[in-house]
MIRO-491517 format. One record per atom (N, C-alpha, C): residue number from 1; residue in one letter; y negated, x negated, z. Coordinates in pm, 1 decimal. Layout:
BEGIN
NODE lumdo lumpa       py       px       pz
NODE   NUM     A        Y        X        Z
...
***
This chain:
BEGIN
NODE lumdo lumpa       py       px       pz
NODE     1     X    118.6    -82.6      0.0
NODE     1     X      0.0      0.0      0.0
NODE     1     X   -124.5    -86.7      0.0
NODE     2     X   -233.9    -18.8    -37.3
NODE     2     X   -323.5   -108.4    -63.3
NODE     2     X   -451.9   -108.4     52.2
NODE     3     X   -461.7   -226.0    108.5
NODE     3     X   -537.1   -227.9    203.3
NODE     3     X   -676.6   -171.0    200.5
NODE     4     X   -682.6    -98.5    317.6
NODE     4     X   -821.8      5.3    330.4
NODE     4     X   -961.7   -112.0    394.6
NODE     5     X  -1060.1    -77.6    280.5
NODE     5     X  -1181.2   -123.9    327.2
NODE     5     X  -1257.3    -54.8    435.6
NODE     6     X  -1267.5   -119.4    532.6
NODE     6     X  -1323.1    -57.9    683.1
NODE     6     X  -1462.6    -91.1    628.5
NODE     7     X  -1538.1     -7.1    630.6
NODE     7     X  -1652.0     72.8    623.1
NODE     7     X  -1767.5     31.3    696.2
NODE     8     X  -1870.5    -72.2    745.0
NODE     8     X  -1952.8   -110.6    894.7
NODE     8     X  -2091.3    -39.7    817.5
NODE     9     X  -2172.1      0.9    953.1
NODE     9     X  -2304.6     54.1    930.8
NODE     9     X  -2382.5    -42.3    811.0
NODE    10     X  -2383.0   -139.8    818.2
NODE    10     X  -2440.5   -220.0    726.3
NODE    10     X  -2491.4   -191.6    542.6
NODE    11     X  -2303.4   -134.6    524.9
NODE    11     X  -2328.3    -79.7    387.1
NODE    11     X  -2339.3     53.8    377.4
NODE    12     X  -2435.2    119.6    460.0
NODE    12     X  -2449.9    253.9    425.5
NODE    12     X  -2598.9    219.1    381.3
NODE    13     X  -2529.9    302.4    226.3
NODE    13     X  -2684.2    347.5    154.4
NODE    13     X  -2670.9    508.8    173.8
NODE    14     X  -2813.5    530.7    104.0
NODE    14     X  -2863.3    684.7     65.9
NODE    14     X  -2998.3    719.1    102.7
NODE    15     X  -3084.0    853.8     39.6
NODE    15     X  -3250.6    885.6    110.4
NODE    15     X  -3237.1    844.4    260.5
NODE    16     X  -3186.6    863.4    337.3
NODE    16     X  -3225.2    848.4    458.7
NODE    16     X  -3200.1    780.3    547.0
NODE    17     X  -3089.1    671.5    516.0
NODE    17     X  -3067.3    593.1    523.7
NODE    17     X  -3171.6    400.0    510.6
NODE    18     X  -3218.6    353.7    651.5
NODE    18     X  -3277.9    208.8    576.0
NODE    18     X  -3192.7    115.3    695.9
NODE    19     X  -3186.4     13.2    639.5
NODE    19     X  -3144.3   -110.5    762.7
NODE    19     X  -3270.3   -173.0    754.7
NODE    20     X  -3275.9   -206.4    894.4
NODE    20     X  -3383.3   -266.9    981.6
NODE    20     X  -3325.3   -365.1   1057.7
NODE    21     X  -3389.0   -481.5   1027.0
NODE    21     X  -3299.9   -652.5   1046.7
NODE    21     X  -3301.9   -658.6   1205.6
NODE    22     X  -3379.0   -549.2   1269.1
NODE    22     X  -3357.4   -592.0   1436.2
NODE    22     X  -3264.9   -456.3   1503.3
NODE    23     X  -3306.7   -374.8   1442.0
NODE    23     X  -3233.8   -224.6   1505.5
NODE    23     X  -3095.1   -223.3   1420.1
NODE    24     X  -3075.9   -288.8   1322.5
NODE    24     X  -2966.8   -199.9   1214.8
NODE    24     X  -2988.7   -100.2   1172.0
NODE    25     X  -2867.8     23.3   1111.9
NODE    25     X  -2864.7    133.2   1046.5
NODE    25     X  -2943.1    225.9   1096.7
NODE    26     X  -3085.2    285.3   1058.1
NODE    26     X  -3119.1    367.7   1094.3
NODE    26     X  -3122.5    462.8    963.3
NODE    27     X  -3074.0    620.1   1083.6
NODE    27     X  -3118.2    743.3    988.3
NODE    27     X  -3225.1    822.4   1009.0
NODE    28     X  -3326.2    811.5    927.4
NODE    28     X  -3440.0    878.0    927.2
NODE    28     X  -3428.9   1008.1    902.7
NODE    29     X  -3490.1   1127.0   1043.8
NODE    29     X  -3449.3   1272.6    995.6
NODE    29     X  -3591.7   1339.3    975.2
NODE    30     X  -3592.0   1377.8    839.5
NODE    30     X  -3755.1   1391.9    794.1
NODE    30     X  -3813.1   1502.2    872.8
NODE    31     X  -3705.5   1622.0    932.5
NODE    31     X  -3735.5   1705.0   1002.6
NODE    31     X  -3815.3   1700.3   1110.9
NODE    32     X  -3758.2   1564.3   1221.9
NODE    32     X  -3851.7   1558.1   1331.0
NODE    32     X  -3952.5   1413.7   1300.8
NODE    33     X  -3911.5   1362.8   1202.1
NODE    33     X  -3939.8   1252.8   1165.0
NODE    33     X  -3947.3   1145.0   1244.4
NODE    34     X  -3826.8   1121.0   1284.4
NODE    34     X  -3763.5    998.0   1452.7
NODE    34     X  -3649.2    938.6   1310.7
NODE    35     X  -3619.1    797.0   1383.2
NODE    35     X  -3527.4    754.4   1348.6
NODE    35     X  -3384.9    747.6   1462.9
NODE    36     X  -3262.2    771.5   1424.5
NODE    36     X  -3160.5    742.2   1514.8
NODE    36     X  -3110.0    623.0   1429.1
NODE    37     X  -3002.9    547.4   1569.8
NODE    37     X  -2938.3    407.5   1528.2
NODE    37     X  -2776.6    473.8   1461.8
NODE    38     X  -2747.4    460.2   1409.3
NODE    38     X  -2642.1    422.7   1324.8
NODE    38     X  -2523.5    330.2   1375.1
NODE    39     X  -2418.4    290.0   1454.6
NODE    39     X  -2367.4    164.7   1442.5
NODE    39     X  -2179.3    239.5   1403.7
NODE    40     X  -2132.1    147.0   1358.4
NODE    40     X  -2012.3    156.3   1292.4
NODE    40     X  -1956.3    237.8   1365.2
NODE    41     X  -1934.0    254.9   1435.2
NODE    41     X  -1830.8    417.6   1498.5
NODE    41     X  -1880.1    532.9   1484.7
NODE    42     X  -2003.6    562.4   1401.4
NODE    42     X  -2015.7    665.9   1367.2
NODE    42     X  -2052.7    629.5   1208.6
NODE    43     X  -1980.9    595.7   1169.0
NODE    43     X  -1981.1    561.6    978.4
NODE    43     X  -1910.4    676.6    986.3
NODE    44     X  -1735.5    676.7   1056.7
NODE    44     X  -1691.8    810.7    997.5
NODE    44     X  -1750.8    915.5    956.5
NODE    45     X  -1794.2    987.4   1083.1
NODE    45     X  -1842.6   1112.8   1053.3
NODE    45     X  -1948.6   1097.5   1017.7
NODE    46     X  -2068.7    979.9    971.0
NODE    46     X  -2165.3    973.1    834.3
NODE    46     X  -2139.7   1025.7    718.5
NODE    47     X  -2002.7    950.7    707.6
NODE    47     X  -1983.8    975.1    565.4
NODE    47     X  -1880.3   1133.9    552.8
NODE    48     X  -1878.5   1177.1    627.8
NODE    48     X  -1814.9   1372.6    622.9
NODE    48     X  -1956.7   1393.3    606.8
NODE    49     X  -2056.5   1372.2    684.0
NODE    49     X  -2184.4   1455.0    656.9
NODE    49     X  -2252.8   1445.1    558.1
NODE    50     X  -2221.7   1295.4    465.0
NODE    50     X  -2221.7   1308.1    321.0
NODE    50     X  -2166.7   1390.4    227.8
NODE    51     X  -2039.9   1375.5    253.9
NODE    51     X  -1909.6   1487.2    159.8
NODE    51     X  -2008.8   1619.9    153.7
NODE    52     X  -2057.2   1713.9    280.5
NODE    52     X  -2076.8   1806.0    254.2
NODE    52     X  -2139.7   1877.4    152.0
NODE    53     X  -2209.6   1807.1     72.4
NODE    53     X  -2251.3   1911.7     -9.0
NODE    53     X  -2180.4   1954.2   -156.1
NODE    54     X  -2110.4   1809.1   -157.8
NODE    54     X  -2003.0   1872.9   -324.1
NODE    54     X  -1893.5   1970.6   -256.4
NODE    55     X  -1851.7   1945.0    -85.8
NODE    55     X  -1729.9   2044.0    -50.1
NODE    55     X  -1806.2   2205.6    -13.5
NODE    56     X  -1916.5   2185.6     37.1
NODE    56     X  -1986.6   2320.1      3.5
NODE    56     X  -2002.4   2373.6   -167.4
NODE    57     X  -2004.1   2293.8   -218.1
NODE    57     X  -2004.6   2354.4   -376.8
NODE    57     X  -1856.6   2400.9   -407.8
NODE    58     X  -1774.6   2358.0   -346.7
NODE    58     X  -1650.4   2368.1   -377.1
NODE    58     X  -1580.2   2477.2   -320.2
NODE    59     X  -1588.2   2493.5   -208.1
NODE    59     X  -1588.4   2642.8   -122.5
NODE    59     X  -1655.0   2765.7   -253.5
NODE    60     X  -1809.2   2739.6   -216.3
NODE    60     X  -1871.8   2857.2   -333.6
NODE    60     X  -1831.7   2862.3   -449.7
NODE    61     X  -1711.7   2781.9   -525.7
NODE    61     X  -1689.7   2787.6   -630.7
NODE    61     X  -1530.4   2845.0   -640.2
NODE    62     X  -1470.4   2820.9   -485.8
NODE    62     X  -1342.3   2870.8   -457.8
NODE    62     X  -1373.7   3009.2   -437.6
NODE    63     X  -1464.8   3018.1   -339.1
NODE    63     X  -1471.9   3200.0   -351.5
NODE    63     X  -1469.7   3277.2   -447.0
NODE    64     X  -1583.7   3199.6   -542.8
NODE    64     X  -1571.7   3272.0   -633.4
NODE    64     X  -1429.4   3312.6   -749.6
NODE    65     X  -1385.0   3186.7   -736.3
NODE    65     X  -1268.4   3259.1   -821.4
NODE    65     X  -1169.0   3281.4   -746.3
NODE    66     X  -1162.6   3285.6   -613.8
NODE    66     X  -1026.8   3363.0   -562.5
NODE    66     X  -1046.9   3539.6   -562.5
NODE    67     X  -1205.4   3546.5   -518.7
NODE    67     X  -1236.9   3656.3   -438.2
NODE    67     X  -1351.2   3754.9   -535.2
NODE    68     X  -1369.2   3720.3   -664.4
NODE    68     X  -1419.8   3776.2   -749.5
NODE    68     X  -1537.4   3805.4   -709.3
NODE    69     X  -1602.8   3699.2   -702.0
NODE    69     X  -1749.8   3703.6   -628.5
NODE    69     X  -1852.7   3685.0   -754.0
NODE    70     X  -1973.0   3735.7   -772.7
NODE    70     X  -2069.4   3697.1   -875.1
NODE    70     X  -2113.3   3572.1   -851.9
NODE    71     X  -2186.9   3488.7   -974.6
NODE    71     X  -2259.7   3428.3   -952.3
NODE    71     X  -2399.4   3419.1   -791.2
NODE    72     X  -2445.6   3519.6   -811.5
NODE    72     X  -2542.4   3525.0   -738.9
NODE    72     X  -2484.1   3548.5   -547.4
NODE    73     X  -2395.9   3548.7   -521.9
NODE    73     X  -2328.6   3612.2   -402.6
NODE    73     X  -2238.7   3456.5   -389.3
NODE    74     X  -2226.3   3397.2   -465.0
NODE    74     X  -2109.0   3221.4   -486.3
NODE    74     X  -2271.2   3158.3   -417.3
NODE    75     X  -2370.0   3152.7   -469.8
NODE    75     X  -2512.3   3097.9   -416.4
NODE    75     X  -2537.0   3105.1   -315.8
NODE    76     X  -2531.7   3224.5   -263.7
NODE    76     X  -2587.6   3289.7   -159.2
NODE    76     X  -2461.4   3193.7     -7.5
NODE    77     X  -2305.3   3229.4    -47.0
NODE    77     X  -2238.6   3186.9     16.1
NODE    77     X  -2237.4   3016.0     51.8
NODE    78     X  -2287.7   2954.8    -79.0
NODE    78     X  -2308.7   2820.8    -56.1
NODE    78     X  -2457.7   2750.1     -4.9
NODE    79     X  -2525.2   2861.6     -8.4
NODE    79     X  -2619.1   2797.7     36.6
NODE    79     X  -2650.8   2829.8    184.1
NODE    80     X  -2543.6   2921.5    272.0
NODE    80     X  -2544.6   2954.2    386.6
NODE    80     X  -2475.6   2892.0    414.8
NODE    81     X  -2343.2   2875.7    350.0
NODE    81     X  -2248.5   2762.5    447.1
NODE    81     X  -2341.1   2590.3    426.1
NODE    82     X  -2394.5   2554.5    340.3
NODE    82     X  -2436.6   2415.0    326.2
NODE    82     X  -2571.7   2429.6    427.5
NODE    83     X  -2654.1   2528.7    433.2
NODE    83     X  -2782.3   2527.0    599.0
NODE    83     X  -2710.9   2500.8    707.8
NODE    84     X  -2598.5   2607.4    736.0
NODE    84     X  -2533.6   2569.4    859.5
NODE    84     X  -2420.4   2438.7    867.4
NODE    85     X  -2416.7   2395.1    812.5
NODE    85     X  -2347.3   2275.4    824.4
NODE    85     X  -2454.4   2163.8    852.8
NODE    86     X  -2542.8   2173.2    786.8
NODE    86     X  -2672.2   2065.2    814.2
NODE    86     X  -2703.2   2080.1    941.2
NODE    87     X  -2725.0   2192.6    950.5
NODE    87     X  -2796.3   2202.5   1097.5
NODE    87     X  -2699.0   2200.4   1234.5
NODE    88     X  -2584.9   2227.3   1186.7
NODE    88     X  -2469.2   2190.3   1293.8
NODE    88     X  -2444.9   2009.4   1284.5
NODE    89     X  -2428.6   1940.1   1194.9
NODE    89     X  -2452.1   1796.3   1197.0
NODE    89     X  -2567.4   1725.7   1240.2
NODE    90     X  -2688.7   1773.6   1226.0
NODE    90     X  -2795.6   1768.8   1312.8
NODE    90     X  -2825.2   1766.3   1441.9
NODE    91     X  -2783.4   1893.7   1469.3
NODE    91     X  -2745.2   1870.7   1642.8
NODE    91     X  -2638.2   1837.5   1680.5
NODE    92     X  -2516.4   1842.2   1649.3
NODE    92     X  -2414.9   1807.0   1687.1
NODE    92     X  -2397.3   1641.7   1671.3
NODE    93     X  -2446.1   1586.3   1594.0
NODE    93     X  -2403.8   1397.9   1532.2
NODE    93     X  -2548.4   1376.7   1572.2
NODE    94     X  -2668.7   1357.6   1471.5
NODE    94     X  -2745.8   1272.2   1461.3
NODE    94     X  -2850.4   1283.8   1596.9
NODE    95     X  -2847.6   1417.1   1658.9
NODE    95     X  -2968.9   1425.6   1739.1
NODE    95     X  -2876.0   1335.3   1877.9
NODE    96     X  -2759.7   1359.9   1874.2
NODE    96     X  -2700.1   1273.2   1977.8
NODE    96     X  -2694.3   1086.4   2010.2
NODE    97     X  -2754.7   1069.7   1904.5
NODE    97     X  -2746.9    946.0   1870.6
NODE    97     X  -2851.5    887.7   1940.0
NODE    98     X  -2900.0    730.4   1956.8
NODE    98     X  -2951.0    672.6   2048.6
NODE    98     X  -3062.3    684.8   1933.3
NODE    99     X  -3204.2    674.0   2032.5
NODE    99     X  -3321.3    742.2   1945.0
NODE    99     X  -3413.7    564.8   1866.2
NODE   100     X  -3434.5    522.3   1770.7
NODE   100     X  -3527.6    386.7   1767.3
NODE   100     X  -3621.2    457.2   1801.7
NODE   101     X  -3705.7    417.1   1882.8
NODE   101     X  -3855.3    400.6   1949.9
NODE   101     X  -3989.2    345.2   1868.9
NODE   102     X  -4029.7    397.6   1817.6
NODE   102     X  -4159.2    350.2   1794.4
NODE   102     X  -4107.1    291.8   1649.4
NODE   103     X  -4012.5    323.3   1558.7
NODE   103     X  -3981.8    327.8   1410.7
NODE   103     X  -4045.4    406.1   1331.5
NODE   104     X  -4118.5    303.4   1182.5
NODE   104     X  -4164.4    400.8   1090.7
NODE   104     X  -4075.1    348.1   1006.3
NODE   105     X  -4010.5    457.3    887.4
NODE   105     X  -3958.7    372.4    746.8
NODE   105     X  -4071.7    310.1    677.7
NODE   106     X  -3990.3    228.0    615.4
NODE   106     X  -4066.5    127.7    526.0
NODE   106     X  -4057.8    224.9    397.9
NODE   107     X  -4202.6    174.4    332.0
NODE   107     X  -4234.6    262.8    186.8
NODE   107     X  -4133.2    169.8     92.0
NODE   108     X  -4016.2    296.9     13.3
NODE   108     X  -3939.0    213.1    -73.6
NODE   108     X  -4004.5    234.0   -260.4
NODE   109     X  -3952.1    220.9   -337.1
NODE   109     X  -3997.4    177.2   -472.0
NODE   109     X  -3963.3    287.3   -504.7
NODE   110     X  -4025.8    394.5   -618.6
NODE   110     X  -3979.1    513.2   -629.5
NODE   110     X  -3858.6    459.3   -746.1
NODE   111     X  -3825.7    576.3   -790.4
NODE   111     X  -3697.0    597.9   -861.5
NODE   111     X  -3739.7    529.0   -968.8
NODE   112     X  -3797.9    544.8  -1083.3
NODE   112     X  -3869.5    439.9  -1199.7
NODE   112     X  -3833.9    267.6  -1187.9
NODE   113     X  -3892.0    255.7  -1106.8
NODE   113     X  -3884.6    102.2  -1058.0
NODE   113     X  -3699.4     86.5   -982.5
NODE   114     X  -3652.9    141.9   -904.3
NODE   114     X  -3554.3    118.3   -855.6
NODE   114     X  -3427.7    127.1   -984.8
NODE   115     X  -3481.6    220.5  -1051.6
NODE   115     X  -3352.3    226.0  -1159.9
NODE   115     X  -3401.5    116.2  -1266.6
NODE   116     X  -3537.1     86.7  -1310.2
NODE   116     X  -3533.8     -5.6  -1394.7
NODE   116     X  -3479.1   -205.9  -1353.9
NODE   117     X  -3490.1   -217.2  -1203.6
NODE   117     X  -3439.1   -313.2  -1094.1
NODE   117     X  -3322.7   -312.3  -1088.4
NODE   118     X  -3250.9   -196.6  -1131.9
NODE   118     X  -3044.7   -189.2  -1098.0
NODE   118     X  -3000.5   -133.3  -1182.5
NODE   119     X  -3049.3   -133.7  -1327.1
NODE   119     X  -2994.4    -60.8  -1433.4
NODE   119     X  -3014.9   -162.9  -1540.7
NODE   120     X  -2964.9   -202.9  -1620.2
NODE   120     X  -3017.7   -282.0  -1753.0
NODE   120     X  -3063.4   -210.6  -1857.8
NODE   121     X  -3129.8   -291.3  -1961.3
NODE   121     X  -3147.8   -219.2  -2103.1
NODE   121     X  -3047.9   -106.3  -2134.4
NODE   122     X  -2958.9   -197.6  -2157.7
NODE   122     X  -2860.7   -126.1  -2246.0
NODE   122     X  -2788.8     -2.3  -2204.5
NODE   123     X  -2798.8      6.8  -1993.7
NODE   123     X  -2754.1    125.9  -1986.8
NODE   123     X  -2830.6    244.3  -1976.7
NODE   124     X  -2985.4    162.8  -1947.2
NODE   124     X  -3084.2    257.4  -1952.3
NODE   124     X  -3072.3    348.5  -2081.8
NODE   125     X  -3070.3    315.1  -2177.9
NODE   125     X  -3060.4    346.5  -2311.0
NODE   125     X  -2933.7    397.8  -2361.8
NODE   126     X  -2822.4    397.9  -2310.9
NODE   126     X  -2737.1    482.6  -2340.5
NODE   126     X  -2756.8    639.4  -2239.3
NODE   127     X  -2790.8    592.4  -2108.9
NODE   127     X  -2823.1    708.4  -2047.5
NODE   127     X  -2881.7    752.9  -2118.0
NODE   128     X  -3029.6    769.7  -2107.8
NODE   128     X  -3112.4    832.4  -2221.8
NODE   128     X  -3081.4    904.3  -2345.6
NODE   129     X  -3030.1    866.4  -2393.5
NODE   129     X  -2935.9    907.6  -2540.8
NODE   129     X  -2837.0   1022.0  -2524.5
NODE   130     X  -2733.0    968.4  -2433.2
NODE   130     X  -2631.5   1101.7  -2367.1
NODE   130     X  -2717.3   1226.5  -2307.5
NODE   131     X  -2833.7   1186.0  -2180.9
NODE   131     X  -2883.1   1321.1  -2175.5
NODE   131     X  -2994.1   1356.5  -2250.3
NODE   132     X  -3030.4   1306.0  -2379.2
NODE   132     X  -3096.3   1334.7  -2507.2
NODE   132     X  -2968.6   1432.2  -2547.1
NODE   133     X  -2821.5   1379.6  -2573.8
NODE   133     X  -2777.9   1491.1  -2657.3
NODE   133     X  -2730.3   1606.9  -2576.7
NODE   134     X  -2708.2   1573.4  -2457.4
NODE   134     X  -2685.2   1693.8  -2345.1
NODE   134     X  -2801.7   1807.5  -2377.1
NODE   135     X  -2939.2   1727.2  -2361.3
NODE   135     X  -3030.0   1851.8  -2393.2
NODE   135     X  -3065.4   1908.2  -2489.9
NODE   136     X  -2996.3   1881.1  -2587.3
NODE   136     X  -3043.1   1944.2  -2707.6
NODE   136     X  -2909.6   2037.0  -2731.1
NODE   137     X  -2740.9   1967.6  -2702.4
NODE   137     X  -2635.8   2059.4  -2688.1
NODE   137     X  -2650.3   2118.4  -2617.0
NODE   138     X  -2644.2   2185.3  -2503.0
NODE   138     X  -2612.1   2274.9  -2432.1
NODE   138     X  -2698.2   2427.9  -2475.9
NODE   139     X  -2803.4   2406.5  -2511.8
NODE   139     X  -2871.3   2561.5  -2560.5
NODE   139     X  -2797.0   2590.8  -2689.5
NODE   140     X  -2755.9   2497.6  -2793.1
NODE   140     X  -2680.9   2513.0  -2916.8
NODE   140     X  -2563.2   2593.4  -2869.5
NODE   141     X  -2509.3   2519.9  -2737.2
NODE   141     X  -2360.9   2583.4  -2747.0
NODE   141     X  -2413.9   2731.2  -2691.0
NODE   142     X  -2463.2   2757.0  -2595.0
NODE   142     X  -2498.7   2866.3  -2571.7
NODE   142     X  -2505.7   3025.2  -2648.6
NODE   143     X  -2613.2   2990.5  -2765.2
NODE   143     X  -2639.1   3035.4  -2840.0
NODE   143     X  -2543.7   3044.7  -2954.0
NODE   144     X  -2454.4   2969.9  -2989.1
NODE   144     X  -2314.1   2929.7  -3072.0
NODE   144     X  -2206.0   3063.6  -2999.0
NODE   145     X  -2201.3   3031.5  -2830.6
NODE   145     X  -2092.9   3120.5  -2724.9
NODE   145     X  -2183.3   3313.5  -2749.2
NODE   146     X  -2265.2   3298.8  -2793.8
NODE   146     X  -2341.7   3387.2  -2737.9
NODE   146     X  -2346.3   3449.4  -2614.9
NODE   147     X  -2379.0   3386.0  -2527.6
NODE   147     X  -2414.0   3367.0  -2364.7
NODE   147     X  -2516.6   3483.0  -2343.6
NODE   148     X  -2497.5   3523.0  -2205.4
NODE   148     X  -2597.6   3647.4  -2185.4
NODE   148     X  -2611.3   3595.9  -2020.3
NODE   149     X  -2712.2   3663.0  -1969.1
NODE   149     X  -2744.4   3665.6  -1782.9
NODE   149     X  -2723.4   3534.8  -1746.1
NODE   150     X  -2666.4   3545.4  -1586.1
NODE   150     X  -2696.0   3398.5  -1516.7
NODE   150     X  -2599.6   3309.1  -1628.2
NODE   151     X  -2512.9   3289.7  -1690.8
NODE   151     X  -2445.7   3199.9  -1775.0
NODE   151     X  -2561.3   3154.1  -1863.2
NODE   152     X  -2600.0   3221.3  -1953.8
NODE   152     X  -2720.1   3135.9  -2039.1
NODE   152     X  -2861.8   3100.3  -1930.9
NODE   153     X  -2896.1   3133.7  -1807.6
NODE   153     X  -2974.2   3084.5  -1763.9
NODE   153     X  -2937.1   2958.7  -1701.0
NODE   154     X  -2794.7   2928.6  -1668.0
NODE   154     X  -2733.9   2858.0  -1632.3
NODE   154     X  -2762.5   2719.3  -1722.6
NODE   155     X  -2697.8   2752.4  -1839.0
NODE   155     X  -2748.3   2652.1  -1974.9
NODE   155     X  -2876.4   2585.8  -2004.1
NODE   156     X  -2974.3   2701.9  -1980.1
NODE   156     X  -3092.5   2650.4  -2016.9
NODE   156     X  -3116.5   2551.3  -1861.7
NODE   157     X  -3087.9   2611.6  -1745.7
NODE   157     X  -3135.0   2538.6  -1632.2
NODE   157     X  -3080.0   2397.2  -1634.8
NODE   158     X  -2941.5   2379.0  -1659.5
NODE   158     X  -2885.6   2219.5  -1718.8
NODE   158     X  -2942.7   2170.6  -1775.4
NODE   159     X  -3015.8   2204.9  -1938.7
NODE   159     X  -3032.3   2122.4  -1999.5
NODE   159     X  -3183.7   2111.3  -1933.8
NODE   160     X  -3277.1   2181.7  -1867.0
NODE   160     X  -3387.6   2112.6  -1845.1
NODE   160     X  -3369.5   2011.7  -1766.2
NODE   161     X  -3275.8   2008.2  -1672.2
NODE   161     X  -3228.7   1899.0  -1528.7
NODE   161     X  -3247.0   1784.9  -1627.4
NODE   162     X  -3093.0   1798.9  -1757.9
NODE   162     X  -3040.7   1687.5  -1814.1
NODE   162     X  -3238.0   1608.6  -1872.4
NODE   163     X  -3315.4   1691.0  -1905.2
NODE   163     X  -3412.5   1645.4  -1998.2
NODE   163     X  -3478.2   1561.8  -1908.3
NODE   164     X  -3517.3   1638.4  -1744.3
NODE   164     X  -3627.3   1560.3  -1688.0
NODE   164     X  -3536.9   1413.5  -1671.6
NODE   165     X  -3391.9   1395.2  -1614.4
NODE   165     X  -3292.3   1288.0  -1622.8
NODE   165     X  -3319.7   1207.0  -1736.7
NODE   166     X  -3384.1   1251.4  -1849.9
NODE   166     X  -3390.0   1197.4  -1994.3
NODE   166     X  -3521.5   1136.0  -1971.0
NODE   167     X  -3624.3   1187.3  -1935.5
NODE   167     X  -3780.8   1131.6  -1907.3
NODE   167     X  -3780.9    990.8  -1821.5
NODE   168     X  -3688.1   1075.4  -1702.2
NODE   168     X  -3670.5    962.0  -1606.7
NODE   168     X  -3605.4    809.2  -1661.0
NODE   169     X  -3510.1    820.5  -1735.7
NODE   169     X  -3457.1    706.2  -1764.3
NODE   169     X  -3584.9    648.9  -1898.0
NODE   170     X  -3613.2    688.3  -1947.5
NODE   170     X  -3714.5    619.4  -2085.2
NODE   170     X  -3824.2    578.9  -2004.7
NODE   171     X  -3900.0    658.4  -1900.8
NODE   171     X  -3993.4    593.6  -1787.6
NODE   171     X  -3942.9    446.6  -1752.2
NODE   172     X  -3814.8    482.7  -1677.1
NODE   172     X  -3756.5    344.9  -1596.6
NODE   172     X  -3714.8    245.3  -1722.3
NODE   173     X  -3722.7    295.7  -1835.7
NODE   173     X  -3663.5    142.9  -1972.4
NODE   173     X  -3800.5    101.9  -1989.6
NODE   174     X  -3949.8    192.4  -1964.4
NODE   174     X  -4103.9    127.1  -2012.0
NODE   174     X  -4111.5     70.9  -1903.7
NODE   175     X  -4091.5     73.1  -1765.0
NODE   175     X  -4117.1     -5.3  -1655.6
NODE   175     X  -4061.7   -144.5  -1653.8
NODE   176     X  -3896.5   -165.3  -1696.4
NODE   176     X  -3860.6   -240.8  -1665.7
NODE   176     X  -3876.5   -344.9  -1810.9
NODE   177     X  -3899.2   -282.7  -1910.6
NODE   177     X  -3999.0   -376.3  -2015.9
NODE   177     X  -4121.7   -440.9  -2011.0
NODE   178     X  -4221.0   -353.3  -1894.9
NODE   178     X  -4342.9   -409.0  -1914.3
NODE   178     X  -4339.1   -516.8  -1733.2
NODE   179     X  -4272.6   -502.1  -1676.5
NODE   179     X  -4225.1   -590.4  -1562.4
NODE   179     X  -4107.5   -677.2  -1555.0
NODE   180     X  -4019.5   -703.0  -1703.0
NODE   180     X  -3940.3   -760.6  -1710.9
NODE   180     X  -3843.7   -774.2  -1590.3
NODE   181     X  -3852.7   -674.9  -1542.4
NODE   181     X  -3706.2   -673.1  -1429.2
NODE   181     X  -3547.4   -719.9  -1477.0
***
């Protein structure tokens, strides 16, 4: 079997997530806007409180097809079970946690700059391209399926996501051209 990588506060990324070279892992909760410490015995249940939101999508997507639920009622169910899960991990994990004192986050690089810093040309530019043809397919197929109600609003709402995803990456390929990152 293949040996399991043990997990230390160190390599936890994500928004709310920063390491701080004297405190370690802190999670910044924008709510009360405090930082708590982080240290490796609670990576586990970090990273469940990560999982939650594709397994909340996954629930609302099980209901729906076990239990013949609409679109709009699959939403409704996922977006009640994904509040209360936040807010039960909230108080239950993070507010329990030892508090940093007198912590501000540090201002990070917005998305532009960070993706043109950890992305190259070439993938910048294939991204771009894929959700170039994402946004221009998905209303075709639509209109091809002849789609009606939340399904074609569905379509159109993808492909605008995929487009601003499309802006974003041609932004981050002019950034990292004119700063040679």
């Amino acid at each position: 079997m293949p040996e399991r990588k043990i997990i230390k506060a160190r390599d936890l990324t994500g928004l709310s997530i920063y390491q701080d070279p004297k405190r370690g892992t802190i999670f910044y909760d924008i709510f009360t806007r405090k930082g708590y410490i982080l240290t490796s015995s609670d990576v586990k249940t970090y990273t469940i409180y990560q999982s939650m939101l594709p397994l909340c999508f996954i629930v609302a997507f099980a209901a729906t097809s076990f239990f013949s639920l609409n679109y709009v009622t699959a939403l409704v169910v996922f977006l009640v079970l994904f509040i209360s899960v936040m807010i039960l991990f909230r108080v239950k994990f993070f507010y329990t946690l030892p508090e940093a004192v007198d912590w501000k986050p540090v201002k990070r690089e917005n998305i532009f700059v960070w993706m043109a810093m950890n992305f190259s040309r070439s993938r910048l530019i294939i991204l771009a391209a894929m959700l170039a043809a994402l946004t221009i397919m998905m209303p075709i197929y639509a209109n091809i399926e002849k789609m009606s109600g939340m399904t074609l609003y569905g379509s159109y709402a993808a492909a605008a996501v995929t487009f601003i995803g499309m802006i974003i990456c041609i932004v981050s390929l002019i950034v990292k051209t004119k700063n040679e990152y």
